[in-house]
N, C-alpha and C positions, 0 to 999 in steps of 0.2 A: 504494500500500500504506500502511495506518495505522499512524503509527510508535508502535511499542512499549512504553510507560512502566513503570518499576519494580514498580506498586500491580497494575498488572494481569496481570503474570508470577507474581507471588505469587499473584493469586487464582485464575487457572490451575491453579499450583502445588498450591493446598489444596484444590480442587475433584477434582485427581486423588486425593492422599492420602487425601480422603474416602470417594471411589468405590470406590478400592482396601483399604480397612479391613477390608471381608469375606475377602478371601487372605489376610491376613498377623496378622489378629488372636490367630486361636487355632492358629499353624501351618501352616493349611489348604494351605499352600503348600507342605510335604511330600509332601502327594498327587496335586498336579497331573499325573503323567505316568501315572496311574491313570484319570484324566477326560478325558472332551474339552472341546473349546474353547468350543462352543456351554453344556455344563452349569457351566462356569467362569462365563462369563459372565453366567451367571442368579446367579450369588452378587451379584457387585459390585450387579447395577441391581434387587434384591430386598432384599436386606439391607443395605443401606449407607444411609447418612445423607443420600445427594445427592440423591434423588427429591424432599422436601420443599423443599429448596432450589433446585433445578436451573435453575429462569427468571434466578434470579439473575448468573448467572457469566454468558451469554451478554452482559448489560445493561451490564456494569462497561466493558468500554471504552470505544466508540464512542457507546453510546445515552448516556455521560453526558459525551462531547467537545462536544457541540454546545452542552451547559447554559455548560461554561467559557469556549467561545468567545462566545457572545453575551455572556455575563455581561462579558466582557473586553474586547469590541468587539471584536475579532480576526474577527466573523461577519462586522459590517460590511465589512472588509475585503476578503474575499472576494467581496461582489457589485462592491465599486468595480474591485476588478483582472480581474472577471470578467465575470458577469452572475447574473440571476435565476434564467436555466435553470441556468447551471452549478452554482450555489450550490445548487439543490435537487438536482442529480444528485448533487453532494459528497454533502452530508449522507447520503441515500438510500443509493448505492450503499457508500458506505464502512462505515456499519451495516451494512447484510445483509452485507457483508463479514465485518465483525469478527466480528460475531453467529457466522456460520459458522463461521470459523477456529476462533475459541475452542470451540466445541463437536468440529471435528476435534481439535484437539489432546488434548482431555479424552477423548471416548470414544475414540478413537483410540488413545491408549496404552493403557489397558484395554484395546483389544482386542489389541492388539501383545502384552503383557505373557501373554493369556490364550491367544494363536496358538503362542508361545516355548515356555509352559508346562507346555500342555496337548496332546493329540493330536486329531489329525482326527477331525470326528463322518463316522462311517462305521456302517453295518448291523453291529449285535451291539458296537457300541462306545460305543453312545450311551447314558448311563447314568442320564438324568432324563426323567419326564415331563412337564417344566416348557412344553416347548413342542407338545405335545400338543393338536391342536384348534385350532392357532391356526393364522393366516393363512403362517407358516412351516413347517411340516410337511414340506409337500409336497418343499420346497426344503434340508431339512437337512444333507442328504448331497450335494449339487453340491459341488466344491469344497473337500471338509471340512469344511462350514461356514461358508465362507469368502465364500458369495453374501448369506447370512442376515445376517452382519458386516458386509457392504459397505453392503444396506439398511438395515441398522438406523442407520450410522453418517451415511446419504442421513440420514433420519426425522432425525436429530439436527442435522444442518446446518438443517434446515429449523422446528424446538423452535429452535436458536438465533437464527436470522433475523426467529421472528414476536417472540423474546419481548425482542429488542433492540430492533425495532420499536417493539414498546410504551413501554419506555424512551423512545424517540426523541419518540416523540406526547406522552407525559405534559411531556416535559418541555420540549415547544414550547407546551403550554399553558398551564404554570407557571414552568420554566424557575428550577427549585429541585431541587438535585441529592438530596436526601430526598426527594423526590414522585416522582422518577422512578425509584427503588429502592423505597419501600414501597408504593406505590399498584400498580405491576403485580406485586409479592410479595403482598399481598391478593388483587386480581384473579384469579392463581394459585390462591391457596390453596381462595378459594370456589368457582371453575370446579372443582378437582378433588374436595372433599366435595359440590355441587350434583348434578354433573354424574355423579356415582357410576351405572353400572350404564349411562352411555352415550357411544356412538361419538364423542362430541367434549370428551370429559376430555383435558384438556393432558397428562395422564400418560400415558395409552393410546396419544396421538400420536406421544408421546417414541419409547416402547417398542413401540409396536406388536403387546403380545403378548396385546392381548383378544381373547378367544375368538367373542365377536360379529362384530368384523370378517369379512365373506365374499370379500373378496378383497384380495389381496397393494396392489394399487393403492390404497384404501379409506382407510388413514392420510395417503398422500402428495396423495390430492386434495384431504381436509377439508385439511390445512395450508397445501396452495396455495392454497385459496378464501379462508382467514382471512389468509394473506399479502398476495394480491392486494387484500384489504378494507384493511390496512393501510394499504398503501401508499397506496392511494387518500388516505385521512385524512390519514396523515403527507404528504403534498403537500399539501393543505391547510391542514394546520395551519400547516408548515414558509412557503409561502406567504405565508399573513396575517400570520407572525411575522417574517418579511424586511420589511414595510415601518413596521415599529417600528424599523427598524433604524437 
């Protein structure tokens, strides 16, 4: 498990605050036991600040551990007391690790907060059209809700694993902790104005609630194929960049 530092509990921390901005901005948090959980939820990941930002917070742990330890020789250390294979499993497995976590924990209390708050979407209780035609539909009322959350927050682990990845690559290329934050916040930015109106906008991924998608599976394979591409690279990269070491 990757131990914990201060800088990145905080940005945990602000990443929820942001999400959650929409509940508690103008009250809205009076009404909640009016709503269901599913139409709650379309507030934070519609109206809040965090979508523009989102690649961000998965990247701050891990994807920028590996710039400090080379930077410090502390990487070196790790193939002497280890090996080559293991030094690239470290790196490798401990991002998609972090990457993940941090994305459970962010949507994860959003949805906890909006499950507490709010009541089960059930026939005649469901009070938005927001998921209307999308790849969720079908699946609204299993649960309360409660299946639609599970996936979404799957879809999020997997938004946090590619985009810590990229972290990790940028910054076995350059190995400058500014390149490894602004260069995949670019990347970001221009995939989701490029990519407007198709099935591999990194926003769409997140969220899973384009209307184009034709099946519930549809978001979690594009992510796994852009994953598996990663990883591929980042073994490479990671690779070439151990015998600099």
């Amino acid at each position: 498990m990757p131990k914990i530092k201060f800088h990145e509990i905080i940005i945990v921390l602000l990443a929820i605050v942001i999400l959650t901005n929409p509940l508690w901005a103008n009250g809205e948090w009076k009404y909640m036991k009016n709503m269901d959980v599913l139409t709650w939820l379309s507030y934070p990941m519609s109206l809040s600040g965090f979508t523009p930002f989102a690649c961000i917070f998965p990247m701050i742990p891990y994807g920028m551990r590996f710039i400090e330890e080379y930077n410090s020789g502390y990487a070196k250390m790790r193939i002497i007391r280890g090996s080559r294979k293991s030094f690239l499993r470290h790196y490798i497995c401990r991002t998609l690790l972090s990457g993940g976590l941090t994305m459970i924990v962010i949507m994860g209390s959003v949805m906890i907060i909006c499950i507490l708050g709010g009541i089960p979407t059930r026939p005649g209780r469901y009070s938005d059209g927001f998921y209307e035609g999308t790849i969720w539909e079908p699946y609204l009322y299993i649960g309360g809700g409660k299946l639609v959350l599970l996936c979404k927050l799957c879809l999020a682990v997997l938004f946090g694993e590619v985009w810590s990845l990229v972290s990790l690559l940028v910054g076995c290329i350059w190995t400058n902790r500014y390149a490894a934050i602004v260069l995949p916040f670019v990347c970001y930015q221009l995939l989701w104005n490029l990519l407007q109106g198709n099935v591999w906008n990194p926003v769409f991924l997140l969220r899973g609630d384009y209307r184009f998608y034709t099946s519930v599976w549809e978001p979690f394979l594009y992510q796994g194929i852009v994953l598996f591409i990663l990883i591929l690279f980042t073994l490479i990269a990671l690779r070439r960049k151990s015998y600099d070491l």
